[in-house]
N, C-alpha and C positions, 0 to 999 in steps of 0.2 A: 504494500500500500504506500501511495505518497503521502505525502506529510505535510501540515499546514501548521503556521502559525499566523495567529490576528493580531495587530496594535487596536486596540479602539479609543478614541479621545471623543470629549465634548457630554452632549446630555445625555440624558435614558433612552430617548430616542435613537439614537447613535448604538450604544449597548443592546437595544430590542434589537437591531440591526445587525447588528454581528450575530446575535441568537441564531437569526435564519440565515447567517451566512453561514453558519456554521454547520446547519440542517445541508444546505445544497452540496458542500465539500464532502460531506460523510455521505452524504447518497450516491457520490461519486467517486470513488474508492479514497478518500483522503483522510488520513489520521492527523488528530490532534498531538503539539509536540508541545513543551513546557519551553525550549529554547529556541529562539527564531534562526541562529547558524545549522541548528539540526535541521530545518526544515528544506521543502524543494520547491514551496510553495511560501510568499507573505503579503498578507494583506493589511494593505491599513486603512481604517475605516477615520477619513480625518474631522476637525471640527474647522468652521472659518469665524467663529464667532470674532476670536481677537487677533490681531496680526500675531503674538507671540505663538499662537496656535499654531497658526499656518508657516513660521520658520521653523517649529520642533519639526514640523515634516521634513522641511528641507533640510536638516541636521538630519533627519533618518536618512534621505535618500543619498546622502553623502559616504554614511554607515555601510547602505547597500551594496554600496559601489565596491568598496572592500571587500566585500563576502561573496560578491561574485566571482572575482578575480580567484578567490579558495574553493569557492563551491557552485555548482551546479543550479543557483535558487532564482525564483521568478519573482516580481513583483509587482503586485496592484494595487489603485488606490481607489479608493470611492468616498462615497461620504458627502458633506456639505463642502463644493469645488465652487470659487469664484469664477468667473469665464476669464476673468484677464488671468490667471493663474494657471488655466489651464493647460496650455501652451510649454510652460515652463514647466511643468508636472508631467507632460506628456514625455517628455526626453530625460527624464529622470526615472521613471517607471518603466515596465514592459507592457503595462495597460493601465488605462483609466477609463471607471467606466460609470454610469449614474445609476445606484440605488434601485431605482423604480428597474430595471433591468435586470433583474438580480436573478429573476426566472433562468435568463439565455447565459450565466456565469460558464458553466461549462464548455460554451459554444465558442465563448468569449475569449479562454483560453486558450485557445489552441486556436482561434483566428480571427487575432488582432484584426480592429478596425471596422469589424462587421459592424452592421447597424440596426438598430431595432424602433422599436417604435409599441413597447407596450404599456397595456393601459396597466398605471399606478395603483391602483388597487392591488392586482394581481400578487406581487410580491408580499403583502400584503396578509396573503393568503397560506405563504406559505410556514409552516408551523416550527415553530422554534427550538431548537435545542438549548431548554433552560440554563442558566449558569448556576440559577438557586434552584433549592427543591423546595424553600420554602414561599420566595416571592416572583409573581408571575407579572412584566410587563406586559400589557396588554395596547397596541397603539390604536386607540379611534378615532384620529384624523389626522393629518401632515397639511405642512406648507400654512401659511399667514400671506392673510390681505391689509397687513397693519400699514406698513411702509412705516413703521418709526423710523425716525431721521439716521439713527445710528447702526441699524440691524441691516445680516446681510440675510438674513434666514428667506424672506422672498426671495432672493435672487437665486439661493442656493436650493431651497426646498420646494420653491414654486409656490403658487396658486393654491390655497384653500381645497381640499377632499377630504371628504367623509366617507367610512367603511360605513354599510349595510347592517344596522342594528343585530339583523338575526347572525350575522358572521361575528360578532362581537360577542354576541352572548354566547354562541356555540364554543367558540375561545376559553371563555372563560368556564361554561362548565365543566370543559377537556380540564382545563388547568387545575380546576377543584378537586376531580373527578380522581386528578393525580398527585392531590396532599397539598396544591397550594393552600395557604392560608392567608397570603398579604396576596391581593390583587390593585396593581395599580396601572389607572387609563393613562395613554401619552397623547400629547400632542401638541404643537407649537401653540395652541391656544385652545384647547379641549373644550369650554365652555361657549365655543362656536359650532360646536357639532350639531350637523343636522341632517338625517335622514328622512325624506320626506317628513311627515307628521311626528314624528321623535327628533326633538331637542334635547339638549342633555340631561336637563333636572328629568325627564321624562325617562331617560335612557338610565339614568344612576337609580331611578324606580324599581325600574325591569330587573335590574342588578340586585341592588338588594333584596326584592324577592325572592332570591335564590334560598333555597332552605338553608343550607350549609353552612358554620361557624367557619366565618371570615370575616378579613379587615378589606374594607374596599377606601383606596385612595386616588389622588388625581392633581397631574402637573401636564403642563403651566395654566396658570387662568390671569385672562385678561382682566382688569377693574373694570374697563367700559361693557364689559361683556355680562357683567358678573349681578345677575339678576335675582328679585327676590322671590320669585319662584323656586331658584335656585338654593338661596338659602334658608328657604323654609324646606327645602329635601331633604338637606346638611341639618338642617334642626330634628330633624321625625325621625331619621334613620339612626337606631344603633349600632349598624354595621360601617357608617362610614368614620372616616378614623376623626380625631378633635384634633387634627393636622391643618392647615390651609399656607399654601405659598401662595403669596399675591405680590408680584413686582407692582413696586410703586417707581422705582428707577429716580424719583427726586422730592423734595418737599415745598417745591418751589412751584407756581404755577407759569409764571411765563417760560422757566427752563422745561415745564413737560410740555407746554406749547411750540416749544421750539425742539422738543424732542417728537412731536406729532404724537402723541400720545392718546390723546382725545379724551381725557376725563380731568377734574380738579381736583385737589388737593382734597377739599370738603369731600366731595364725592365717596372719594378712597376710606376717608374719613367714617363718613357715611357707614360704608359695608361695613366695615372692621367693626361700629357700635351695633350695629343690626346684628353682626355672628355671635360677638362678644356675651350681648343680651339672650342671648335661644341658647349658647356652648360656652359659659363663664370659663372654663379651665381649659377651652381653644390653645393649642401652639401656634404663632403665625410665625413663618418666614418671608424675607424679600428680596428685593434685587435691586439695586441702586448703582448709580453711576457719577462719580464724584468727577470735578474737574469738566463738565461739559463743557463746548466751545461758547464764553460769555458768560460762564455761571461766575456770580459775583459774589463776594461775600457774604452781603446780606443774601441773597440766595439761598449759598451754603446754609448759612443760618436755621434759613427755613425747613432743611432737610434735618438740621439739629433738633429741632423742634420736634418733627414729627417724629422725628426717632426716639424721645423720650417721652411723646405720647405714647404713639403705639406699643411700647416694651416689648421689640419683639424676642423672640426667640432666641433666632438664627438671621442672622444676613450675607448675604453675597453680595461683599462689596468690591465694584472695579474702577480702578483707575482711566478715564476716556483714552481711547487710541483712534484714528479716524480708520475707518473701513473703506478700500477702493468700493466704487459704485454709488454707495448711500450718499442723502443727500446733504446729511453732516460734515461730511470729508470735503466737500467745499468750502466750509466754516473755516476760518483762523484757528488751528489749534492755540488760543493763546493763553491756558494756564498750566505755569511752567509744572515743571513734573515733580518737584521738591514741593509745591502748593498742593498736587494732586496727594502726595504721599500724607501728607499735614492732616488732609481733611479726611483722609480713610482712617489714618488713626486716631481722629477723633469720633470720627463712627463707631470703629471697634471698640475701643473703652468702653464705649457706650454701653453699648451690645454686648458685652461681657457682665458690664453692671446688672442689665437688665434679665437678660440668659438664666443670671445666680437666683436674683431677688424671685425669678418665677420656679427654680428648680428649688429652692429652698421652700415653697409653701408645698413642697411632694414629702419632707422629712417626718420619717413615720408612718405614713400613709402607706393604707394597703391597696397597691394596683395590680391591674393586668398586663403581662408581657407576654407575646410571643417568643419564644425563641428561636434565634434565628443561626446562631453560628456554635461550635463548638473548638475551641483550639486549645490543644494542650492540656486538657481536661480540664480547663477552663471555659466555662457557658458563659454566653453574650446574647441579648434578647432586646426588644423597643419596645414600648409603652405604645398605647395609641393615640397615643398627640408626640409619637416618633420621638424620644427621646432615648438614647442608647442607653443601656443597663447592663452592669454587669453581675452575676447573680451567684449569690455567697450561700452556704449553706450545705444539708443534703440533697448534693445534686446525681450522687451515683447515678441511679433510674432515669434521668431527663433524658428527653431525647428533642432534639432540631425540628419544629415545626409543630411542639406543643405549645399550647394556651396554659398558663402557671398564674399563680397570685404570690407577690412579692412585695416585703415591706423596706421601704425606701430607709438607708441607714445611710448616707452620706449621698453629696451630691455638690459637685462643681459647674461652672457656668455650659459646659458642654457635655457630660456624661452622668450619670445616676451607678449610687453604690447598691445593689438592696438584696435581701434576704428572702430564701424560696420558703415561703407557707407552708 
């Protein structure tokens, strides 16, 4: 058998991706290897979010080039590919090919350049060789019609599709059917989903009806998308997790204005006391972009502000870098990079403050954890407002992909200590 190894960078999305890349290689006689020099086959599934993303490739295919010279090996790339990037990726690889494609891989192999033309769904279709046994990515829809000012993801992912409600649900019974326990939807903007007469609150319905003891979760969601139908669903459902990531990306309203963002500060505002009030003990995460082209002080300011409103969780914060195509990369980059650093660190403090003050109202407390890893006979499990745990006690009997109750005995701004019941 030949042998493959995968890079994968970037979101879940990207990850779900590799999943069935990895289905199509083993249906065609290709073994998984732990070492990419062992292999005769490498794929790297890349991310273009940030330019730093898109040179770690070019550092790999530099790497390539060396191990060709010693070995026998091929390689391809796919993933989220800018078009002016392509060109330059094409002479560096021995193929480059798009995702939606993913069906004709094999074809693709062995003859460079062919060309296809299938409908994006289809790969879509094809079922995945899990990485977890315990959590199952599930993607219900690709590609955004947002054009925020800074994102390449249209360019890269396309146009707005929805998979076929009943293909979703079938997905995920298989996945239950095989011990998932965490099921979570992907998609550049999931709360855009629609298939004919099922929307999403509609569609996260149908899901939770499912008999079966699981956590049903879902990234990313838009605020302007983010309706109260929606989160009257998130309020009714016990099976859905007290998780929600919501990018807010600034706290500023003329910087989201000029980030095309299309909703206000209030707005964002809005949801977050509507979830808050139905799900008091909610985790929220977000996404922020410090340093936009023109974000002023007082600006910043106002990203301060909300960030010690909301307390959230978790953030993912970035430093702005301009993206070829988008229409921010036109803008002046003009805050220096030593400002950008200033103001992430003043985020994170933040966010560390706030992270503690909410893990400390869990000490003592008796919760529920999946568990989800076991290493070195040490157990690792998540709360369902997704908070990692690591779990103390007699754990002999446990076994990856049980539901347990455990009482919270310490806890720092990003993990929880706690003890199996």
């Amino acid at each position: 058998m030949k042998k493959y190894y995968i890079y994968t960078f970037g979101c879940q999305m990207n990850h779900s991706d590799s999943e069935k890349i990895k289905t199509v290689l083993e249906n065609n006689d290709y073994k998984a290897v732990k070492e990419p020099k062992k292999a005769d086959l490498i794929i790297v599934n890349m991310c273009s979010v940030r330019q730093s993303a898109v040179d770690r490739i070019y550092g790999l295919a530099n790497k390539f080039t060396k191990w060709k010279k010693e070995n026998n090996i091929k390689t391809i790339l796919t993933g989220c590919i800018l078009k002016p990037d392509l060109k330059k990726f094409e002479k560096r690889f021995d193929l480059v090919f798009n995702i939606k494609n993913l069906p004709e891989l094999p074809k693709l192999i062995f003859k460079k350049g062919i060309k296809t033309n299938r409908d994006p769904l289809n790969y879509l279709k094809i079922k995945p060789k899990r990485d977890s046994s315990v959590t199952s990515f599930i993607p219900i829809m690709s590609g955004c019609n947002n054009f925020c000012s800074y994102c390449v993801v249209p360019y890269t992912r396309g146009r707005e599709f929805s998979r076929p409600g009943n293909q979703i649900l079938k997905e995920i019974k298989k996945a239950i059917e095989n011990n998932s326990k965490e099921i979570i939807l992907l998609g550049q903007n999931v709360n855009s989903y629609k298939d004919k007469e099922i929307n999403f609150p509609k569609l996260l319905k149908k899901i939770t009806n499912l008999n079966n003891d699981f956590w049903l979760n879902f990234i990313s969601s838009h605020p302007k998308d983010f309706s109260d139908e929606l989160i009257k669903v998130m309020i009714q459902s016990n099976k859905i997790t007290n998780y929600l990531h919501l990018a807010v990306q600034s706290g500023d309203n003329n910087t989201l204005k000029a980030m095309n963002r299309n909703y206000t500060v209030e707005a964002y505002k809005n949801i977050i006391k509507k979830i808050k009030k139905g799900i008091p003990n909610i985790s929220l995460s977000t996404d922020i972009i410090v340093g936009f082209p023109g974000e002023t002080k007082a600006q910043f300011k106002n990203t301060v502000k909300l960030f010690k409103w909301a307390k959230f969780d978790m953030a993912y914060i970035a430093k702005y870098s301009p993206r070829k195509i988008t229409a921010a990369a036109k803008l002046k980059d003009n805050i220096p990079l030593k400002e950008k650093k200033k103001r992430e660190k003043i985020l994170t403090k933040i966010l560390k403050k706030t992270a503690l003050e909410n893990n400390k109202k869990l000490l003592n407390k008796k919760i529920r954890v999946l568990v989800t890893l076991k290493n070195k006979n040490k157990f690792f499990g998540k709360t369902k407002n997704n908070k990692k745990i690591q779990i103390a006690g007699k754990t002999k009997n446990l076994k990856v992909g049980q539901f347990i109750n455990c009482k919270v005995l310490k806890v720092t701004p990003w993990h929880l200590r706690g003890k199996l019941i």
